[in-house]
C-alpha positions, 0 to 999 in steps of 0.5 A: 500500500502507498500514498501520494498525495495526489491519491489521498486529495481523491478522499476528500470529500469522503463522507467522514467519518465512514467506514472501509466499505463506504469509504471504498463505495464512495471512492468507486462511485467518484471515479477514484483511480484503482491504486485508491480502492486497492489501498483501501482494501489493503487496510487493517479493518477493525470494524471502527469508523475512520474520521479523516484522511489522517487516520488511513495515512498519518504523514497527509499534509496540513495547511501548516505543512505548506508554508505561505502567509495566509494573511496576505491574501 
């Protein structure tokens, strides 16, 4: 299993929290590329529910990982 960040942005806007199974409906459902729905598979299932991105794959960058000023905007 591997992330990048291009194939983690494709969860999103996945209903959170949500379990594996919704979580690999709704990335079929999106269109999501296959290496989204084989990673998904390939997590651990422990019957809980996951709340965000970060629970799947804890290095997922914040907006304090990007270094820009929001203030000037």
């Amino acid at each position: 299993m591997y992330w990048t960040l291009e194939l983690a942005s494709k969860l999103e806007d996945a209903p959170w929290p949500a379990s594996k199974e919704e979580l690999i409906d709704f990335a079929i459902r999106s269109g999501a590329p296959m290496e989204v729905i084989e990673n998904l598979q390939e997590i651990e299932d422990e019957g809980e529910d996951y709340e965000c991105i970060e629970d799947i794959w804890p290095d997922y960058p914040s907006k304090e990982d990007f270094f820009f000023n929001e203030d000037e905007y």
